[in-house]
C-alpha positions in Angstrom: -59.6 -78.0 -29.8 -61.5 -74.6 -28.8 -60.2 -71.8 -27.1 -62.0 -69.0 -25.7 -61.3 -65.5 -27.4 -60.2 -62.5 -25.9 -63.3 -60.1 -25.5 -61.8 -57.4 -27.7 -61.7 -60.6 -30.4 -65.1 -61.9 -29.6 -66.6 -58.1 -29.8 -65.5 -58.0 -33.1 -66.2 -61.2 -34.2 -69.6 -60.7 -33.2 -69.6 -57.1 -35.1 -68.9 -59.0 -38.3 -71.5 -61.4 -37.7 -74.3 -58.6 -37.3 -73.2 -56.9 -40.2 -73.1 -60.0 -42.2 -76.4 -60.6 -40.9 -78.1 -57.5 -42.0 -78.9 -56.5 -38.4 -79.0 -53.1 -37.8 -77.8 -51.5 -34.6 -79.2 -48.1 -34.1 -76.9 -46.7 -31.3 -73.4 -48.1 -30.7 -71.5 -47.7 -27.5 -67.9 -47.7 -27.0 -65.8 -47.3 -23.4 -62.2 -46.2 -23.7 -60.3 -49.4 -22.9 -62.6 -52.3 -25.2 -62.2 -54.8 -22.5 -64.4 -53.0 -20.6 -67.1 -53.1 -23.1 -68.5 -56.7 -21.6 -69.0 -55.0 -18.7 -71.0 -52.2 -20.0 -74.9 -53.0 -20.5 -76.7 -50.5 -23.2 -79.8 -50.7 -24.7 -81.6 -48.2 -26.9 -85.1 -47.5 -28.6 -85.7 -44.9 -31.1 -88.7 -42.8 -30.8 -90.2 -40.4 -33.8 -88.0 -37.7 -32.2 -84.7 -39.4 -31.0 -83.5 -41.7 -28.7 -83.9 -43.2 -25.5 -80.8 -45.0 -24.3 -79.4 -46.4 -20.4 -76.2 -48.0 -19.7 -75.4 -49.8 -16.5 -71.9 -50.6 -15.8 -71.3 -53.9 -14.1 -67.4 -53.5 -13.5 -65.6 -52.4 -10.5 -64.2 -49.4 -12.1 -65.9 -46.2 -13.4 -66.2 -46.8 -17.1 -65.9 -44.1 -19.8 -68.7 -44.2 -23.0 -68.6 -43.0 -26.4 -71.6 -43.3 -28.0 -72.4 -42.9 -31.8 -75.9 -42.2 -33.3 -77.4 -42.8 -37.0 -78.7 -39.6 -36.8 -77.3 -36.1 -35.7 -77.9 -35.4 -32.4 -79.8 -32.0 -31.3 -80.4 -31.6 -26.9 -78.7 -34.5 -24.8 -80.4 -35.3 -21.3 -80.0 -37.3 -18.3 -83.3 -38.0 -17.2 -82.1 -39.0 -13.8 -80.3 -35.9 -13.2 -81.8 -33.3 -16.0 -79.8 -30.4 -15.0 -76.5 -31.9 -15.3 -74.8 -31.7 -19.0 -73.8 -34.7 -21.2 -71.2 -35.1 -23.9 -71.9 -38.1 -26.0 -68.1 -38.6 -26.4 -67.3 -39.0 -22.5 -70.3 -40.4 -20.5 -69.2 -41.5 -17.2 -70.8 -44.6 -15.5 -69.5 -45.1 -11.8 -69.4 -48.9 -10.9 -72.7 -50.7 -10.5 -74.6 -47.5 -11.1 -77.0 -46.9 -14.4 -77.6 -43.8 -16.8 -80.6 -43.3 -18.4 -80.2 -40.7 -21.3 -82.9 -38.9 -23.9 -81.4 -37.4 -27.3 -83.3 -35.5 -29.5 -82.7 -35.3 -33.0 -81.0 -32.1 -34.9 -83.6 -30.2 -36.8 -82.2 -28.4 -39.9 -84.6 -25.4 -41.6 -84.5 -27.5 -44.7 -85.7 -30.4 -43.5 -89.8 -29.2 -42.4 
């Protein structure tokens, strides 16, 4: 007999699959309540100099994002709306809208 699991249980579930998998996951993004995290689309792509990530947020309420990054982050934008600032710890996605976000990565003296 199957039963369904709760998405909080599936979500993690399917975190121990990747890991056991070897498959690596360059960005990970988190809302505040982990329910909502079906409802939360994200996909990234890493460039030589950062990140390039958009989330799109198919729920009926505004959803809150945390998002953690393999590397240290340096200048945070959203390309949609460049002069507004972003905090990687509360991104705010209104219902059915998307985000489309550029991070560069944190340059240290040591490191050129």
């Amino acid at each position: 007999l199957a039963t369904p699991l709760e998405a909080p249980s599936l979500n993690t579930l399917l975190d121990a699959v990747a890991a056991r998998a070897q498959v690596s996951r360059p960005a990970r993004f988190h809302s505040a309540n982990p329910s909502q995290d079906w409802l939360l689309e994200a996909r990234s792509v890493e460039t030589s100099g950062g990140m390039i990530f958009y989330l799109v947020n198919h729920s009926d309420e505004t959803i809150e994002t945390t998002v953690s990054l393999p590397f240290e982050a340096g200048k945070v934008m959203d390309l949609r709306r460049p002069w507004r600032s972003v905090n990687l710890n509360r991104i705010r996605t209104a219902p059915g809208r998307a985000g489309i976000y550029a991070i560069s990565r944190e340059h240290h003296a040591d490191e050129e």
